[in-house]
C-alpha positions in Angstrom: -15.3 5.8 7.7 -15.6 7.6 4.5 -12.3 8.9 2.4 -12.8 12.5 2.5 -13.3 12.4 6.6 -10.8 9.5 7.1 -7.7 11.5 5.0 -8.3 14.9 6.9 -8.5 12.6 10.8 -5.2 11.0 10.1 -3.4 13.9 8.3 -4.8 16.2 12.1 -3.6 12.9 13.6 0.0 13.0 12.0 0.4 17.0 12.2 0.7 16.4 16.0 2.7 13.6 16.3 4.8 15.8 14.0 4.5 18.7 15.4 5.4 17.6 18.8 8.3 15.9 18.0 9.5 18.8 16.2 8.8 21.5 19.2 10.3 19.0 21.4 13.4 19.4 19.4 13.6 22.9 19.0 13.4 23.1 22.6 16.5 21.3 23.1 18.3 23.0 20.0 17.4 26.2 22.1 19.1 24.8 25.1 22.1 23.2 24.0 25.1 25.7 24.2 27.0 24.5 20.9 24.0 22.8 19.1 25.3 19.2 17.4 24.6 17.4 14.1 22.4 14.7 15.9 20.5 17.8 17.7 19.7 19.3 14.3 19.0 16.7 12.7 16.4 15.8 15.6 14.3 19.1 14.6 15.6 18.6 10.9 13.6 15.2 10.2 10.2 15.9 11.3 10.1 19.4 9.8 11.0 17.7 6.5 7.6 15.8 6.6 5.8 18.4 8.2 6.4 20.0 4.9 5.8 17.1 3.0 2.3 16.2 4.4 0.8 19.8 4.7 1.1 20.1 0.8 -1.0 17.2 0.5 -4.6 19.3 2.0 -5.5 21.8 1.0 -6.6 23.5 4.3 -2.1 23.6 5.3 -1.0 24.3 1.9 0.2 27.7 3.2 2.1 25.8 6.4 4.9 24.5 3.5 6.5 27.9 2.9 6.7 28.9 6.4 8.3 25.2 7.1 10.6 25.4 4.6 11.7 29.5 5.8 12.1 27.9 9.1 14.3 24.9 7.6 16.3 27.0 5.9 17.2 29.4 9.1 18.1 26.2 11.2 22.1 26.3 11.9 23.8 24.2 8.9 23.9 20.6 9.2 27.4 20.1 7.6 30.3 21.1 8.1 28.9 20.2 11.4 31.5 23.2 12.4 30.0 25.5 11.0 27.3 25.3 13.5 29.2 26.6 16.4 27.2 28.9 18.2 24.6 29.8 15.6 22.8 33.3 15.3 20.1 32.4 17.4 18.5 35.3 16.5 17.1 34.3 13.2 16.0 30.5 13.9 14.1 31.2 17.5 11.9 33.5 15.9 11.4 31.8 13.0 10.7 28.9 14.6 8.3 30.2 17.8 5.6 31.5 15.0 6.0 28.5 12.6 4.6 26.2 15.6 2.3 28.8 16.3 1.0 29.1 12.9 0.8 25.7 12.5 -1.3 24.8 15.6 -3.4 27.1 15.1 -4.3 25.5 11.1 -4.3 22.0 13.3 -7.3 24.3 15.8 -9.3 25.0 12.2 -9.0 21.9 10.8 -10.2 19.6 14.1 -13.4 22.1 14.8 -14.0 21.3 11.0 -14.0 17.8 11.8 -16.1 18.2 14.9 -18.4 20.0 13.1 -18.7 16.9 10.2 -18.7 14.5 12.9 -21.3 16.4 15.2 -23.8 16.6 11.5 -22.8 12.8 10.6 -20.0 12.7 7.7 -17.9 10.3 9.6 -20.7 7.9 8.8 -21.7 8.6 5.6 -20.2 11.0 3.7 -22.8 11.3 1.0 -24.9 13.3 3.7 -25.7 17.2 3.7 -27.9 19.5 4.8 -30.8 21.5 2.9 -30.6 25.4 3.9 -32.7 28.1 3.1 -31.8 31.7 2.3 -32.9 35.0 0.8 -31.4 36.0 -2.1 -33.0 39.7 -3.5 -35.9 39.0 -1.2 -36.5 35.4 -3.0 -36.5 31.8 -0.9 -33.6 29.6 -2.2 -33.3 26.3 -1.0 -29.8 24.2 -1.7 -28.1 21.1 -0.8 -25.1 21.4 0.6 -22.9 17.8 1.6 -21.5 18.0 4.8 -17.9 17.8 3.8 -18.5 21.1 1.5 -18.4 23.3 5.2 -15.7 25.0 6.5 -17.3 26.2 9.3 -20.4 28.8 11.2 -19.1 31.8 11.6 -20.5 34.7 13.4 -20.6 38.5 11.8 -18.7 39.4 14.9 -16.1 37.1 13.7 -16.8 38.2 9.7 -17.2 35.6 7.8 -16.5 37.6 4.6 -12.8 38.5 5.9 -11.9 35.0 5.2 -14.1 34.2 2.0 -14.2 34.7 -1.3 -17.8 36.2 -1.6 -20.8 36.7 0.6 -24.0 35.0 -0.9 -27.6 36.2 0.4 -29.5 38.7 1.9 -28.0 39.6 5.6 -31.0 41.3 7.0 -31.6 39.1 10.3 -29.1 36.9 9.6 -26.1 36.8 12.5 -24.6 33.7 11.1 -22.9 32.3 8.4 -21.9 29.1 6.8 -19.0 28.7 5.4 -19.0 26.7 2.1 -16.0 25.3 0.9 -16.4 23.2 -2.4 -16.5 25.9 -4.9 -12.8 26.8 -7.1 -12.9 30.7 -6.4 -12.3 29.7 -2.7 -15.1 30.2 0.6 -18.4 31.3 0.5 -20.0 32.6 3.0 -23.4 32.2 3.3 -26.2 34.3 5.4 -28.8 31.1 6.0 -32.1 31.8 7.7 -32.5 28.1 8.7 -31.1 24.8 8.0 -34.3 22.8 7.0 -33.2 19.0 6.9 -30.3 16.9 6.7 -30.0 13.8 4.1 -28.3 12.7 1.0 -28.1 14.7 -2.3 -31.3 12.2 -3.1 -33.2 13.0 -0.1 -33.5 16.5 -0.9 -34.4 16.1 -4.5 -36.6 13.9 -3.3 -38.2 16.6 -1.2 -38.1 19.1 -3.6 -34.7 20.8 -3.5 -32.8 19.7 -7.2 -29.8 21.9 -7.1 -26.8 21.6 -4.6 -25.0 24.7 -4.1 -21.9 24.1 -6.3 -24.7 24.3 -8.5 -26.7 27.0 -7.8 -23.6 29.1 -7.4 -22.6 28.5 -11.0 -25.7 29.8 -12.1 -25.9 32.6 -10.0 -22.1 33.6 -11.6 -23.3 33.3 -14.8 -26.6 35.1 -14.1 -24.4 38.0 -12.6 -21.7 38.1 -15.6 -24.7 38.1 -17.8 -26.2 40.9 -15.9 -22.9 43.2 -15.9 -22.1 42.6 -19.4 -25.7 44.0 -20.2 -25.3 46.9 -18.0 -21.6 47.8 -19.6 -23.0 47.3 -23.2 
């Protein structure tokens, strides 16, 4: 199984197991009258390496904080006192739209697998698909590896809410990919049609040089080129 598909399986993999052990604690913690240190520390542990693992990918980066607002609003561990009938008010919260938060990044992250697995990266992660677009009226055709996608999204759902830019001409287009391998965050992308599927050398092979991390850079540098004319 290639790297890229084989981290992101067993981190979904380990976010449940976590996960569940964690909301099976906070169940308990809610139920328990005078909440004890072995209690606590029951909801304490795996909410420590929920934290630890979702800074590791990028796609749960933003899980961390909200792990570590909910840590912090858990009753004290020690003095074990001190814990007496904690303001339940702040934890239950805290902690109700934590685990909701979280499984719904754990929702995102499995249809992006299913969607590399249903186009073949499990197998070989050097695959991709060639797609063709319109871009001021004119045919582009880029590779894009199957590991670079995020997701389709529909206009219904907007695609542009969640990226960074929207690349191509949307007349006719009720789609769009979302393309993830570029620094300034998600593109998304109104595609007429998604041509082939192959490695990078397959579609050079059949005509198609440029990948779209590539293309992309010179499109940005066409269009800072072209603003900086307009401005002089």
């Amino acid at each position: 199984m290639p790297r890229k598909y084989a981290v992101l399986h067993q981190f979904v993999v380990d976010l449940d197991r976590l996960l569940t052990e964690a909301e099976s604690a906070f169940s308990n913690l809610q139920q328990a009258a005078t909440p004890a240190q072995p209690e606590i520390l029951a909801l304490f542990r795996p909410i420590h390496s929920l934290k630890g693992i979702c800074g590791m990918v990028e796609d749960s980066k933003l899980l961390v904080r909200a792990f570590h607002l909910f840590e912090d609003a858990l009753p004290p561990l020690l003095p074990v006192r001190s814990a007496k009938n904690p303001p339940k008010s702040n934890w239950i919260p805290a902690g109700e739209a934590t685990f909701k938060m979280a499984r719904e990044v754990e929702q995102i992250i499995r249809m992006k697998l299913d969607l590399w697995k249903r186009l073949g990266a499990d197998e070989n992660e050097s695959r991709g698909l060639v797609v063709s677009f319109l871009n001021g009226g004119t045919e582009e055709k880029v590779w894009i590896p199957i590991t670079g996608l995020v997701g389709l999204a529909t206009r219904e759902k907007s695609g542009p809410a969640v990226a960074f830019a929207t690349v191509g001409d949307s007349a006719g287009c009720v789609e769009y990919l979302l393309i993830g391998e570029v620094a300034e965050g998600i593109i998304a992308l109104n595609f007429t049609s998604i041509l082939s599927s192959g490695t990078r050398l397959d579609a050079v092979q059949g005509g198609v040089p440029y990948s779209f991390k590539e293309w992309w850079s010179a499109y940005q540098k066409k269009s800072g080129q072209t603003r900086a004319r307009r401005a002089a």
